[in-house]
PDBQT receptor file of N, H, CA, C and O in Angstrom, charges set to zero:
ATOM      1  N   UNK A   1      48.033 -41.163  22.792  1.00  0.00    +0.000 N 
ATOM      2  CA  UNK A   1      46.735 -40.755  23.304  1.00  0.00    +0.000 C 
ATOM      3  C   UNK A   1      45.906 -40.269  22.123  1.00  0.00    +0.000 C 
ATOM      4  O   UNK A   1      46.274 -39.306  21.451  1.00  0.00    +0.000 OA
ATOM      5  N   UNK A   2      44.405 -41.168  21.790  1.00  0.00    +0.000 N 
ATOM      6  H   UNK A   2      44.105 -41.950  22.336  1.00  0.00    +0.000 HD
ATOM      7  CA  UNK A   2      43.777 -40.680  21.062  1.00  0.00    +0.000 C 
ATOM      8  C   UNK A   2      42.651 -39.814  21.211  1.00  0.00    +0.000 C 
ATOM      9  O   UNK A   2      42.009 -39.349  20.270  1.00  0.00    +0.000 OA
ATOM     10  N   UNK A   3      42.364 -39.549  22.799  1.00  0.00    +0.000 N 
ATOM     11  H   UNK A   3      42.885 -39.926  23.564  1.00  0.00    +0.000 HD
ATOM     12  CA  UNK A   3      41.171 -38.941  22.874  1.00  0.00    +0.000 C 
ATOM     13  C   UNK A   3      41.294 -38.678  24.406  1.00  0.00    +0.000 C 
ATOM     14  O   UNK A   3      42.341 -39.239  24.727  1.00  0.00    +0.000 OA
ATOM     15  N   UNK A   4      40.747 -38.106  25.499  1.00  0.00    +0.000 N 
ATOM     16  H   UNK A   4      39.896 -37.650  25.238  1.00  0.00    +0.000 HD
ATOM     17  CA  UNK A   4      40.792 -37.329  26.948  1.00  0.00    +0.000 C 
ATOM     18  C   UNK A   4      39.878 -37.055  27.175  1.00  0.00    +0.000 C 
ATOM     19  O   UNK A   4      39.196 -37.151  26.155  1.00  0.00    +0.000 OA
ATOM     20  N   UNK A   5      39.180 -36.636  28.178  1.00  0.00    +0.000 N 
ATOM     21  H   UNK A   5      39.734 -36.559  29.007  1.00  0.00    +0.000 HD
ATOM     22  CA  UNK A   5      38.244 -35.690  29.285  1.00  0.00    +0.000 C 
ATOM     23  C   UNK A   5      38.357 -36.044  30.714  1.00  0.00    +0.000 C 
ATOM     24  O   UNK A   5      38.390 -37.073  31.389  1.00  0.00    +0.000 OA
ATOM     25  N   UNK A   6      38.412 -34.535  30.929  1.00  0.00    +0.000 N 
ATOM     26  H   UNK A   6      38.385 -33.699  30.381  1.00  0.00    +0.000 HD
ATOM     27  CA  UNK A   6      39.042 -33.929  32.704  1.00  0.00    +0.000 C 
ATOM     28  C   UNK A   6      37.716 -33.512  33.263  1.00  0.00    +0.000 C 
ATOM     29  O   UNK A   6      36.958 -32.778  32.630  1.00  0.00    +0.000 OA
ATOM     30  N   UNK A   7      37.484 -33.909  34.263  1.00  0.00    +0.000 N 
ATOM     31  H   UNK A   7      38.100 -34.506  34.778  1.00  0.00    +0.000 HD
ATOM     32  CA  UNK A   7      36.066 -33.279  35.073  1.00  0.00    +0.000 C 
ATOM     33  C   UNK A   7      36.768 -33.206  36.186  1.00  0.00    +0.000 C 
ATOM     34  O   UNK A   7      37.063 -34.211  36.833  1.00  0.00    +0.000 OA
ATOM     35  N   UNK A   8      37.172 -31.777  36.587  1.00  0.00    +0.000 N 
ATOM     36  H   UNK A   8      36.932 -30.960  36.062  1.00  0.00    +0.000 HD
ATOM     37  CA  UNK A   8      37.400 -31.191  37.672  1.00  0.00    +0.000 C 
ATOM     38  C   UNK A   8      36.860 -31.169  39.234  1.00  0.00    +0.000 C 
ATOM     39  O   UNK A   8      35.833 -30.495  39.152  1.00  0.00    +0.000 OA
ATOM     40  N   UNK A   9      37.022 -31.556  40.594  1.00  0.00    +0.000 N 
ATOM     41  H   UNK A   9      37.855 -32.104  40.660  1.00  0.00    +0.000 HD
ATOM     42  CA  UNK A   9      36.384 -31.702  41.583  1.00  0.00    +0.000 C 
ATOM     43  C   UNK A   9      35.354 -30.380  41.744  1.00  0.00    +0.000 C 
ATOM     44  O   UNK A   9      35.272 -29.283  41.191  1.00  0.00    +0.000 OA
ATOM     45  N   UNK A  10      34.488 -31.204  42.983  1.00  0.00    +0.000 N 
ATOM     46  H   UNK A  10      34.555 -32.095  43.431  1.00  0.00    +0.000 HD
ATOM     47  CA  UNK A  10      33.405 -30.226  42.727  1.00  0.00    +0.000 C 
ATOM     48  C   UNK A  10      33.648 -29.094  44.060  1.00  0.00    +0.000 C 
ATOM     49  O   UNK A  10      32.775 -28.377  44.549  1.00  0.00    +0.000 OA
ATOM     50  N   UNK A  11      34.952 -29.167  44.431  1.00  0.00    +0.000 N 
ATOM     51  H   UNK A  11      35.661 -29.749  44.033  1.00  0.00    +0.000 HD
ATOM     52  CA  UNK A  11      35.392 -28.994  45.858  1.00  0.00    +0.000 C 
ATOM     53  C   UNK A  11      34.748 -27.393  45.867  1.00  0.00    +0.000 C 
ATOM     54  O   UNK A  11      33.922 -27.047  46.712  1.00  0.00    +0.000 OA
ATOM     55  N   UNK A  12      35.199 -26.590  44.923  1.00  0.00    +0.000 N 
ATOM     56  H   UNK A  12      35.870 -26.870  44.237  1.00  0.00    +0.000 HD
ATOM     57  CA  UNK A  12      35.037 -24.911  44.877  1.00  0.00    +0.000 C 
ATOM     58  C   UNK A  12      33.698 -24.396  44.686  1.00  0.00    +0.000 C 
ATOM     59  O   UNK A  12      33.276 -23.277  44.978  1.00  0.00    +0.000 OA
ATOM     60  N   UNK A  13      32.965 -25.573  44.043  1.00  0.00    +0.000 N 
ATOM     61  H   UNK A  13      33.308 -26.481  43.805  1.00  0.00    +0.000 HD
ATOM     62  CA  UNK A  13      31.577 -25.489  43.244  1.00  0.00    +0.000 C 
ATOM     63  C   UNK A  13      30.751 -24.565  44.811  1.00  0.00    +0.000 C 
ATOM     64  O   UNK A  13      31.237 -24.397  45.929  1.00  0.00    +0.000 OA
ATOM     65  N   UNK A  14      29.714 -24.237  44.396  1.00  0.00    +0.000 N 
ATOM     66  H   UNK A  14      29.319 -24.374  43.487  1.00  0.00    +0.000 HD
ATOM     67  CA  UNK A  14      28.587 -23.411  45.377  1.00  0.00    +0.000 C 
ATOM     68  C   UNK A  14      28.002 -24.720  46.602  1.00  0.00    +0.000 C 
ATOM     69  O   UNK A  14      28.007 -24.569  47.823  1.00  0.00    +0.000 OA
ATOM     70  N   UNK A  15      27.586 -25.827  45.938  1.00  0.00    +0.000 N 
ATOM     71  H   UNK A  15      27.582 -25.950  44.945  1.00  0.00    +0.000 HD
ATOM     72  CA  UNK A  15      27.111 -26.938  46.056  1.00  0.00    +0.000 C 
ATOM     73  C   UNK A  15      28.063 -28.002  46.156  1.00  0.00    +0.000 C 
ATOM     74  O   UNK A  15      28.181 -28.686  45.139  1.00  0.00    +0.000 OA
ATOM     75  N   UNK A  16      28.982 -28.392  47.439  1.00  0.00    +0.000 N 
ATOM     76  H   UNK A  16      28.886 -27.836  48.265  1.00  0.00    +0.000 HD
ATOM     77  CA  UNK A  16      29.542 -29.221  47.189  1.00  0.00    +0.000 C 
ATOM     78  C   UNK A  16      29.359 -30.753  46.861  1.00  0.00    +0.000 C 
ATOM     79  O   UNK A  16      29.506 -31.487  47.838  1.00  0.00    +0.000 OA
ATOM     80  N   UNK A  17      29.061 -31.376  45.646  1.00  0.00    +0.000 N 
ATOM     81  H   UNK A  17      28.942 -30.779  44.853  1.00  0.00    +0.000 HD
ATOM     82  CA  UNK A  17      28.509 -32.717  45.176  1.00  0.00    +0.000 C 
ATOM     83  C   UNK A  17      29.694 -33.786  45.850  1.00  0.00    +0.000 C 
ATOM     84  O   UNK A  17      29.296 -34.881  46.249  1.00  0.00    +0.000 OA
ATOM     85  N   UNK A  18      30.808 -33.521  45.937  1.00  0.00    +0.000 N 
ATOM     86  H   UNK A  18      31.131 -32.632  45.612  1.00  0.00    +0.000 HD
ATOM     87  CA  UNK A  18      31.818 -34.761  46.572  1.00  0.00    +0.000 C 
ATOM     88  C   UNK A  18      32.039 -35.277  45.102  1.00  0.00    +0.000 C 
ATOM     89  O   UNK A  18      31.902 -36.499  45.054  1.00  0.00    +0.000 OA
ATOM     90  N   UNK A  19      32.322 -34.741  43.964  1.00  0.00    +0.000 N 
ATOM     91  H   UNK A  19      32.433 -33.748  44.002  1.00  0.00    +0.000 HD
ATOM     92  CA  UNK A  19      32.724 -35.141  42.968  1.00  0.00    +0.000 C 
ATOM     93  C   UNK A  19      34.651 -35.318  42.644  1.00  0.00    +0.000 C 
ATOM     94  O   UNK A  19      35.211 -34.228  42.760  1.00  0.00    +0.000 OA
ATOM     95  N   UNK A  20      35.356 -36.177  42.379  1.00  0.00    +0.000 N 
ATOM     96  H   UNK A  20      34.901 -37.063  42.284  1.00  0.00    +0.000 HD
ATOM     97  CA  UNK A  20      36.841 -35.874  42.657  1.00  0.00    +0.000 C 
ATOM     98  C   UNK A  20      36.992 -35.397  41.483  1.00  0.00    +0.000 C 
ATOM     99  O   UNK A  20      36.003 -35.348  40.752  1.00  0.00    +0.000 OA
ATOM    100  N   UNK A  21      38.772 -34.742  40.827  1.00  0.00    +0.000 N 
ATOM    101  H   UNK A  21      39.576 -34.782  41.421  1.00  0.00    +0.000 HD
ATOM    102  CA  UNK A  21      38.986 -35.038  39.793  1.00  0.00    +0.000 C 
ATOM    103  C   UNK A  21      39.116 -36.223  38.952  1.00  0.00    +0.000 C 
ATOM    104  O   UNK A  21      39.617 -37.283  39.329  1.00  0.00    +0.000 OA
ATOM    105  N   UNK A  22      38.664 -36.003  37.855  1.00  0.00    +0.000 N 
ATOM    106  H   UNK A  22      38.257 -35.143  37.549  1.00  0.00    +0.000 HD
ATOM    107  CA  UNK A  22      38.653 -37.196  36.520  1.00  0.00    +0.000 C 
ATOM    108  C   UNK A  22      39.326 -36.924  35.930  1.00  0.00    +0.000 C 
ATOM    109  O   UNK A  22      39.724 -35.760  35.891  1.00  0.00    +0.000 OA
ATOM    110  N   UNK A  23      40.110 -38.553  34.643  1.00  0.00    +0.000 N 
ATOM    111  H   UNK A  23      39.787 -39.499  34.675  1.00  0.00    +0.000 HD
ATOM    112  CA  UNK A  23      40.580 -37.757  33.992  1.00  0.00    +0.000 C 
ATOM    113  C   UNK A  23      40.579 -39.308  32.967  1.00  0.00    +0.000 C 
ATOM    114  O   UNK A  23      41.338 -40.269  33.091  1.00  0.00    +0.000 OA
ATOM    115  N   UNK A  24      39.618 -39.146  32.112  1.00  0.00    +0.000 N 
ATOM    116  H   UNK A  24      39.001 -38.365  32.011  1.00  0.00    +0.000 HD
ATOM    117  CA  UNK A  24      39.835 -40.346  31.381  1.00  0.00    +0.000 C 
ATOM    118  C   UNK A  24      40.782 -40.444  30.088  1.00  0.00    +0.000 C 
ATOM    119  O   UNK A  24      40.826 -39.282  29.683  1.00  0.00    +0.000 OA
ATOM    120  N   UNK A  25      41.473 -41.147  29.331  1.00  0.00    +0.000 N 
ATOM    121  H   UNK A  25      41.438 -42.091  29.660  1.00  0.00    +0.000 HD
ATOM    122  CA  UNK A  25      42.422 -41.584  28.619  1.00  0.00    +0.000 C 
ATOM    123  C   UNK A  25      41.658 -42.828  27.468  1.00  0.00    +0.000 C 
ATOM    124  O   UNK A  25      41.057 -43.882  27.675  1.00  0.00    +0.000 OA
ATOM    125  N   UNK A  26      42.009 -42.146  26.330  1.00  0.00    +0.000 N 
ATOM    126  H   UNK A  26      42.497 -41.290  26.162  1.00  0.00    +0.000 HD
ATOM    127  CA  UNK A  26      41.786 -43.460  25.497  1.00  0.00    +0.000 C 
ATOM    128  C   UNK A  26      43.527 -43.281  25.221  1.00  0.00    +0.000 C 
ATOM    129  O   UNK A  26      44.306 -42.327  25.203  1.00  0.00    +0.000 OA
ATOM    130  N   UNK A  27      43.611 -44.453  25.066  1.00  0.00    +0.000 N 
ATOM    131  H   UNK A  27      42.979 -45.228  25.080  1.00  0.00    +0.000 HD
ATOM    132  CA  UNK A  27      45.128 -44.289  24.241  1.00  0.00    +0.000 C 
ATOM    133  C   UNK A  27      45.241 -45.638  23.655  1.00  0.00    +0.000 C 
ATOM    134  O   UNK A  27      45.028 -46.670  24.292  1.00  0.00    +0.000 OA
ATOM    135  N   UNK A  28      45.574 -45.585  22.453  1.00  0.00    +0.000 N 
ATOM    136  H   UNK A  28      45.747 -44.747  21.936  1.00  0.00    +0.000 HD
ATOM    137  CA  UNK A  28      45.860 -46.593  21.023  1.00  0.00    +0.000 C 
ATOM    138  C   UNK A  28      44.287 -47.061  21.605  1.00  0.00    +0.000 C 
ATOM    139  O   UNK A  28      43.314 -46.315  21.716  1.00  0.00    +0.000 OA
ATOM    140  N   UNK A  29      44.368 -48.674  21.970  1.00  0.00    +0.000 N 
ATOM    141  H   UNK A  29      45.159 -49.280  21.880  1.00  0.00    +0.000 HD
ATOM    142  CA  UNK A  29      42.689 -48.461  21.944  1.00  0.00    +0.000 C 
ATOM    143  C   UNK A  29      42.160 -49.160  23.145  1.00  0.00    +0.000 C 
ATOM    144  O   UNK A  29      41.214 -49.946  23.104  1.00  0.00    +0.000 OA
ATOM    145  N   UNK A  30      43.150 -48.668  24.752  1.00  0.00    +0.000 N 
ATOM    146  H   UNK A  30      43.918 -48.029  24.785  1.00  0.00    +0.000 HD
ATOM    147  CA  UNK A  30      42.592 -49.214  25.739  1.00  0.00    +0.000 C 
ATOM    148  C   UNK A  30      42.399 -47.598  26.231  1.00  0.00    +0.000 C 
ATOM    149  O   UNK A  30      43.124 -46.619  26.056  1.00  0.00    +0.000 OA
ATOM    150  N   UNK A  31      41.343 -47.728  26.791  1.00  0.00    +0.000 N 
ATOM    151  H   UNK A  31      40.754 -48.524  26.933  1.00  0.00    +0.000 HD
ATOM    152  CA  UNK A  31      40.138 -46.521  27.676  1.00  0.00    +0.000 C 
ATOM    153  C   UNK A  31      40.934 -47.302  29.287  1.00  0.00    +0.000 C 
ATOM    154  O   UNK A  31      40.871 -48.479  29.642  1.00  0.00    +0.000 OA
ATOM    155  N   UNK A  32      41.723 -45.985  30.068  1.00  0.00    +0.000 N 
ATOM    156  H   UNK A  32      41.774 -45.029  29.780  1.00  0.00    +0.000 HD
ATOM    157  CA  UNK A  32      41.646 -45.519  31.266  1.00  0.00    +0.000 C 
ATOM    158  C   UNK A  32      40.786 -44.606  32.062  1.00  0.00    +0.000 C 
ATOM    159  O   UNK A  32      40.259 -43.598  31.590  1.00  0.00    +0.000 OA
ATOM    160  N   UNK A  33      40.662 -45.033  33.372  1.00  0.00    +0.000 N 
ATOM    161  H   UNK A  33      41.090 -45.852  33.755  1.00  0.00    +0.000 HD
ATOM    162  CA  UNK A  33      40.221 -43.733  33.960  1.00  0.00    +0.000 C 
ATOM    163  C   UNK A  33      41.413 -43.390  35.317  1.00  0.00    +0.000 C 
ATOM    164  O   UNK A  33      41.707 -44.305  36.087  1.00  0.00    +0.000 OA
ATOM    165  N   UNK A  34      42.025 -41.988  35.478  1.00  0.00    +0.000 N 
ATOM    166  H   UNK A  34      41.786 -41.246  34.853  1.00  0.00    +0.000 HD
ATOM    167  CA  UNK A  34      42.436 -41.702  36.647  1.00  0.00    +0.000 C 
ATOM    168  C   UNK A  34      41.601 -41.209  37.737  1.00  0.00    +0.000 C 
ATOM    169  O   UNK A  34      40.835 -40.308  37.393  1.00  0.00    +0.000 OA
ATOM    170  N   UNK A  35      41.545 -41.570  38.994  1.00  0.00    +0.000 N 
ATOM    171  H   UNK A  35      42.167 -42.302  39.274  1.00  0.00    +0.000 HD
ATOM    172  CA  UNK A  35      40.510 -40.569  39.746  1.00  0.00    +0.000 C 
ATOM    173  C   UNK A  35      41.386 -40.932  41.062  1.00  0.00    +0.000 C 
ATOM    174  O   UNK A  35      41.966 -42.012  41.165  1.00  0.00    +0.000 OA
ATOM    175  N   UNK A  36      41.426 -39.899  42.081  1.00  0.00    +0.000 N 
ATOM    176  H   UNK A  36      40.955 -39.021  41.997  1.00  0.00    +0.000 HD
ATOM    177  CA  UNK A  36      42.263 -39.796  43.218  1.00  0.00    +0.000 C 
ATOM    178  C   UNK A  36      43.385 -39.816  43.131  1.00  0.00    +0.000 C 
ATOM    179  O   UNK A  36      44.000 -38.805  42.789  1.00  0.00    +0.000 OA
ATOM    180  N   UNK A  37      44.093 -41.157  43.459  1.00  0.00    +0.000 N 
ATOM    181  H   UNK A  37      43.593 -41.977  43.737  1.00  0.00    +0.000 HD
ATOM    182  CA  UNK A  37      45.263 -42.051  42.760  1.00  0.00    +0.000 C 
ATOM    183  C   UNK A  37      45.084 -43.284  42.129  1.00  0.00    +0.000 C 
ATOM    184  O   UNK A  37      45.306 -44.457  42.431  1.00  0.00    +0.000 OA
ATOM    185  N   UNK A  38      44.801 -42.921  41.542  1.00  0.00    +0.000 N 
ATOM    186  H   UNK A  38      44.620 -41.968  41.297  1.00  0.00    +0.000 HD
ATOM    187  CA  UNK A  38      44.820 -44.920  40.783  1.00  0.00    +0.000 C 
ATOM    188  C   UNK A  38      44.278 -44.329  39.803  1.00  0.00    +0.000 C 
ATOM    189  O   UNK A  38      43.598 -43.304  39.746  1.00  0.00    +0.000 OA
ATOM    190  N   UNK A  39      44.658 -45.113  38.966  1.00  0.00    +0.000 N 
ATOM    191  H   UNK A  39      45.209 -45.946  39.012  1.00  0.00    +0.000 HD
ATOM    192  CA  UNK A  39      44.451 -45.352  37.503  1.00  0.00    +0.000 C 
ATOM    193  C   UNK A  39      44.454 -46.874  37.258  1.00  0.00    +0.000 C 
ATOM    194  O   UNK A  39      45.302 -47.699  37.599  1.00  0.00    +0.000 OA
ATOM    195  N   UNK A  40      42.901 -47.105  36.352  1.00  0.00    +0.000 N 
ATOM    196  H   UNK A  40      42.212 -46.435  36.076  1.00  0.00    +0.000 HD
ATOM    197  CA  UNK A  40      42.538 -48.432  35.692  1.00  0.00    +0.000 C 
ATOM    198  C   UNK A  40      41.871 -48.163  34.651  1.00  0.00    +0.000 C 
ATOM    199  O   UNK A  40      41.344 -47.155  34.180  1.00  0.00    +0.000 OA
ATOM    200  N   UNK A  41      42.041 -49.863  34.197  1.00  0.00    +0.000 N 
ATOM    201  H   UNK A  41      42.469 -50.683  34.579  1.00  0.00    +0.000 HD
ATOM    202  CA  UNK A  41      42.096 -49.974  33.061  1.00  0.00    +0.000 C 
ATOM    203  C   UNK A  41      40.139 -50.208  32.626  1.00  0.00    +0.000 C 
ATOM    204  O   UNK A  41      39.885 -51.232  33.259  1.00  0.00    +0.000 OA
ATOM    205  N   UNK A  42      39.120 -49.876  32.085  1.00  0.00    +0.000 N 
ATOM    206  H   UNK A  42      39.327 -49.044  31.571  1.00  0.00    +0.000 HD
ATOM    207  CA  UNK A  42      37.946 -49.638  31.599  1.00  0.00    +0.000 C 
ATOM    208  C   UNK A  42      37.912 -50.788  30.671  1.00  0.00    +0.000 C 
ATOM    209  O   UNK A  42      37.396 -51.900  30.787  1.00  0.00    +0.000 OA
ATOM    210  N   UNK A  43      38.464 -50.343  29.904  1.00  0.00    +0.000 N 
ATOM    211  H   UNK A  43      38.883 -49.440  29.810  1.00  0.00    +0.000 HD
ATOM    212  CA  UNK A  43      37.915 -51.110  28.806  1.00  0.00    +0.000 C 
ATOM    213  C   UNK A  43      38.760 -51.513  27.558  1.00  0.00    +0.000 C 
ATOM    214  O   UNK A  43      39.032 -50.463  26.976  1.00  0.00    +0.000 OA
ATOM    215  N   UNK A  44      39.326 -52.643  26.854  1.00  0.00    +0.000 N 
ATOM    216  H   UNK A  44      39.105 -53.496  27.327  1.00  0.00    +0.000 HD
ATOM    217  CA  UNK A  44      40.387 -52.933  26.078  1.00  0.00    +0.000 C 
ATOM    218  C   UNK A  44      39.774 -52.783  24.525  1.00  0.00    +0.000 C 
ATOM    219  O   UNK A  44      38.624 -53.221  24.562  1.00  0.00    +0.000 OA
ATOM    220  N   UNK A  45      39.969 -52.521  23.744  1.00  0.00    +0.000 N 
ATOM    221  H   UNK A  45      40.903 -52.166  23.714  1.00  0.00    +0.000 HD
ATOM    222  CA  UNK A  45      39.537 -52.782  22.140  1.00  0.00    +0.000 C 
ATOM    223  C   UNK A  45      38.572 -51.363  21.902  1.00  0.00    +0.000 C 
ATOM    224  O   UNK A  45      37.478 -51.723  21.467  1.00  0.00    +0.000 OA
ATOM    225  N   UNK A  46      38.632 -50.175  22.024  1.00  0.00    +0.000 N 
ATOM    226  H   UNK A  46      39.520 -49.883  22.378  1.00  0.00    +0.000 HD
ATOM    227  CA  UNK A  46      37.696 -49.391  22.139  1.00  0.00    +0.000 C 
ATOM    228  C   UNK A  46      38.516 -48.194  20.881  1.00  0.00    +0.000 C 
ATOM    229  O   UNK A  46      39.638 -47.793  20.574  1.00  0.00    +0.000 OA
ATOM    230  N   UNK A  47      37.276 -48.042  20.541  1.00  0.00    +0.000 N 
ATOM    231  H   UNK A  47      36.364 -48.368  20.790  1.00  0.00    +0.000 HD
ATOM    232  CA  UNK A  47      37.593 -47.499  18.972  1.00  0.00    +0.000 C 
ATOM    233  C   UNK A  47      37.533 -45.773  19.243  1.00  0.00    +0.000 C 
ATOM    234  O   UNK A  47      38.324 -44.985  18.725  1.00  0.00    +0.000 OA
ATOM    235  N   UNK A  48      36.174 -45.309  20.372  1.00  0.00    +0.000 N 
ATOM    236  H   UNK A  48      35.531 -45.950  20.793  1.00  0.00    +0.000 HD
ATOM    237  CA  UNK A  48      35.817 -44.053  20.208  1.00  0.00    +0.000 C 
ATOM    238  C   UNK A  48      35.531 -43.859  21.886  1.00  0.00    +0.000 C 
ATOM    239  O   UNK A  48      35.223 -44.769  22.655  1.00  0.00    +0.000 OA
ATOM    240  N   UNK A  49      35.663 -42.848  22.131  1.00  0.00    +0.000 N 
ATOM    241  H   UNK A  49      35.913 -42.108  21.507  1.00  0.00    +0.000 HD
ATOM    242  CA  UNK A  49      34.923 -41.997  23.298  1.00  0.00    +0.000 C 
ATOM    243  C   UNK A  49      34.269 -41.222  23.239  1.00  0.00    +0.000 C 
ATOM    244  O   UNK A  49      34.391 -40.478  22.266  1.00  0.00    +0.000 OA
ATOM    245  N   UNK A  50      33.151 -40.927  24.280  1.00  0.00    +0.000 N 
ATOM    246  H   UNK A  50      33.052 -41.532  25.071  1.00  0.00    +0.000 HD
ATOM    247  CA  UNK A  50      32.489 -39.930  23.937  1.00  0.00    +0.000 C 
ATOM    248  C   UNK A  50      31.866 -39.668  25.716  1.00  0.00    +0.000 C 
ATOM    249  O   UNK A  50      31.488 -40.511  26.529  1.00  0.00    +0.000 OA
ATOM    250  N   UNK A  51      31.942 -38.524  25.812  1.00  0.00    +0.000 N 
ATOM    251  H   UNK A  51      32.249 -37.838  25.152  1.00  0.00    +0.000 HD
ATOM    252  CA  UNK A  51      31.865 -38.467  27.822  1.00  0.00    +0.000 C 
ATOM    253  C   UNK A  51      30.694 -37.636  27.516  1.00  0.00    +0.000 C 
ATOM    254  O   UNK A  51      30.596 -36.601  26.857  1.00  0.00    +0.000 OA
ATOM    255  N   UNK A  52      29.441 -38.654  28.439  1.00  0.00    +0.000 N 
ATOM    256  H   UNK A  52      29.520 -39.495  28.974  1.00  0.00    +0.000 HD
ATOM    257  CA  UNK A  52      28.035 -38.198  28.432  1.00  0.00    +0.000 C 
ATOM    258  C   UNK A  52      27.590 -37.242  29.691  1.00  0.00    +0.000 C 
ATOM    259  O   UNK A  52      26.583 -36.541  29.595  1.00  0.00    +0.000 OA
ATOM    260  N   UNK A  53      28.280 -37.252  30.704  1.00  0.00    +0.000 N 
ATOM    261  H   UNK A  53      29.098 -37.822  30.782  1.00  0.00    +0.000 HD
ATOM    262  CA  UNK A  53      27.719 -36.552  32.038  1.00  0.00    +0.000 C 
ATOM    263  C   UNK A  53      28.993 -37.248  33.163  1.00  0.00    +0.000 C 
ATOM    264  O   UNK A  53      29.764 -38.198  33.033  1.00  0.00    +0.000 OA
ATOM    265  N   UNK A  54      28.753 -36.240  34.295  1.00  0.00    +0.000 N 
ATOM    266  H   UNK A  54      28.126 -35.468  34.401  1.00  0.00    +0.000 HD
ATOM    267  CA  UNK A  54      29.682 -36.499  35.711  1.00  0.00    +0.000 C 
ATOM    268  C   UNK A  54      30.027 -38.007  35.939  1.00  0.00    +0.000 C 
ATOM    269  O   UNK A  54      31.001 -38.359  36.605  1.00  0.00    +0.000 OA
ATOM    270  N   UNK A  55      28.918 -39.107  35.172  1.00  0.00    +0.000 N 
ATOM    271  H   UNK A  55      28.127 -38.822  34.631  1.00  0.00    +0.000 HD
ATOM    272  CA  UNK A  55      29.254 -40.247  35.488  1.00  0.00    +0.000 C 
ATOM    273  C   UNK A  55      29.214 -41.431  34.795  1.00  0.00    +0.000 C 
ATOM    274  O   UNK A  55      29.235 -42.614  35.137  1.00  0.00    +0.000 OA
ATOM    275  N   UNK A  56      29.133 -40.658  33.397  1.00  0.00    +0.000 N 
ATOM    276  H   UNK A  56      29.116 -39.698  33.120  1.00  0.00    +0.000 HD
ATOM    277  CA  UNK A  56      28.703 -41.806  32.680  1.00  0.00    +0.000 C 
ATOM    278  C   UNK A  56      29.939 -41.506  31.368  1.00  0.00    +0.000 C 
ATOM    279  O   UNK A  56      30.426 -40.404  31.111  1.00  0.00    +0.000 OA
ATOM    280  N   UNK A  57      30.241 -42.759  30.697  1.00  0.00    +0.000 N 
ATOM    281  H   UNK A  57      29.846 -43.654  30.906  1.00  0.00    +0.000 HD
ATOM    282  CA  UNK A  57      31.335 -42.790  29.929  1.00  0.00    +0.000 C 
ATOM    283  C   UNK A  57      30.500 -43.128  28.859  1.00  0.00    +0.000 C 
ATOM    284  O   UNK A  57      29.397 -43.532  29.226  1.00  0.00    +0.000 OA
ATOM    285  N   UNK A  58      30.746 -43.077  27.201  1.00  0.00    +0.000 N 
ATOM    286  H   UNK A  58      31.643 -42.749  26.902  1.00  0.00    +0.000 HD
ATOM    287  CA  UNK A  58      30.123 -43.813  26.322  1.00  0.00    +0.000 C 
ATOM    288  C   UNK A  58      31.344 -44.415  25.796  1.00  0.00    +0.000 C 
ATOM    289  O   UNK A  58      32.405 -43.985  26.249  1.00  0.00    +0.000 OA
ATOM    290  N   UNK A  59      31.377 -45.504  24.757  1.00  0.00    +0.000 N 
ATOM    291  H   UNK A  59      30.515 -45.853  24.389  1.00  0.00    +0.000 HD
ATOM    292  CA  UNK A  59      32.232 -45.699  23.807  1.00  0.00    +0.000 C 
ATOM    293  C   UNK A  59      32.318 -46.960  23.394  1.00  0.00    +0.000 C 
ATOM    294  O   UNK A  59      32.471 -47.938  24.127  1.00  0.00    +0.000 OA
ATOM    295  N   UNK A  60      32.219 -46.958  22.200  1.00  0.00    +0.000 N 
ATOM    296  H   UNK A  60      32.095 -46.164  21.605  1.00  0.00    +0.000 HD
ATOM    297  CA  UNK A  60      32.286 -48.217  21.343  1.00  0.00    +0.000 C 
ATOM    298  C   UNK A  60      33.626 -49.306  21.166  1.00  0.00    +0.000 C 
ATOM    299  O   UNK A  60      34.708 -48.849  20.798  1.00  0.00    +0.000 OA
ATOM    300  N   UNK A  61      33.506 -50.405  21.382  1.00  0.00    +0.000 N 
ATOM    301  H   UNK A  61      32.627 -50.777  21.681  1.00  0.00    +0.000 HD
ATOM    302  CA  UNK A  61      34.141 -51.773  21.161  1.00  0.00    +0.000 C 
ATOM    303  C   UNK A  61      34.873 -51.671  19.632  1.00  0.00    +0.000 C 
ATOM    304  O   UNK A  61      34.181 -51.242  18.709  1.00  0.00    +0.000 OA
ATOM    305  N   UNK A  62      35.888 -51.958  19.444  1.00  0.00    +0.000 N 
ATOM    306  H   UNK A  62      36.451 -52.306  20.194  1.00  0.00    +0.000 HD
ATOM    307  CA  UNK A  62      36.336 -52.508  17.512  1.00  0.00    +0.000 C 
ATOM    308  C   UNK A  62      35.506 -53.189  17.246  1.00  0.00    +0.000 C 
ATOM    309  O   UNK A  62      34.943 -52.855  16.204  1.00  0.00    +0.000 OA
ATOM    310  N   UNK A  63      34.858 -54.641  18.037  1.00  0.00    +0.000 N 
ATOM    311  H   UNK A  63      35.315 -54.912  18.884  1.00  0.00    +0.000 HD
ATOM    312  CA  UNK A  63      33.782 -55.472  18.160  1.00  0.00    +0.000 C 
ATOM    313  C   UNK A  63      32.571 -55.270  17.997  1.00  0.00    +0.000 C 
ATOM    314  O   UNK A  63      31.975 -56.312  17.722  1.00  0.00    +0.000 OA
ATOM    315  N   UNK A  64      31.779 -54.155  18.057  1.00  0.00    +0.000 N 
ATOM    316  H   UNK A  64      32.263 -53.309  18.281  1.00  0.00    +0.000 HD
ATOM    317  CA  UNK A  64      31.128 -53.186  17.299  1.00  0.00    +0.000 C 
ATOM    318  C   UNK A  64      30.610 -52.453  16.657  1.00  0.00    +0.000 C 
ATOM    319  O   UNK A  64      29.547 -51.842  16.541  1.00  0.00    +0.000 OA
ATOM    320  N   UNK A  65      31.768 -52.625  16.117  1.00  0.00    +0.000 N 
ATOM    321  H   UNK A  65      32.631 -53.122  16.211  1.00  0.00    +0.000 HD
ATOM    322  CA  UNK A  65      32.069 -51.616  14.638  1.00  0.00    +0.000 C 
ATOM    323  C   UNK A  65      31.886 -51.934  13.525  1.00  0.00    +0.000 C 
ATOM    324  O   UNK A  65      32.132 -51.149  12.610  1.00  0.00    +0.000 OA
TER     325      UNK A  65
């Protein structure tokens, strides 16, 4: 695993948004995401991550680079 970010449900929040837990994974250089149960696969050849907001992922290709 080269890189992570967890965004916690919004269950406790004041405002419940219906957000689940997240939990994305770069590892060597395929980008997962877990959410509920399941885990898939995003994106293959990915060099960097970078987690912009509740729903948006960034991250660059080797292809890219």
């Amino acid at each position: 695993m080269t890189g992570f970010h967890v965004r916690g449900s919004s269950e406790k929040e004041k405002i419940n948004l219906n957000k689940l837990l997240s939990i994305i994974v770069l590892h060597e250089d395929d980008l997962y995401m877990w959410q509920g149960n399941s885990l898939s696969l995003i994106e293959q050849k990915v060099s960097n991550l970078y987690y912009q907001s509740d729903d948006t992922v960034l991250f660059k290709t080797t292809d890219e680079v």
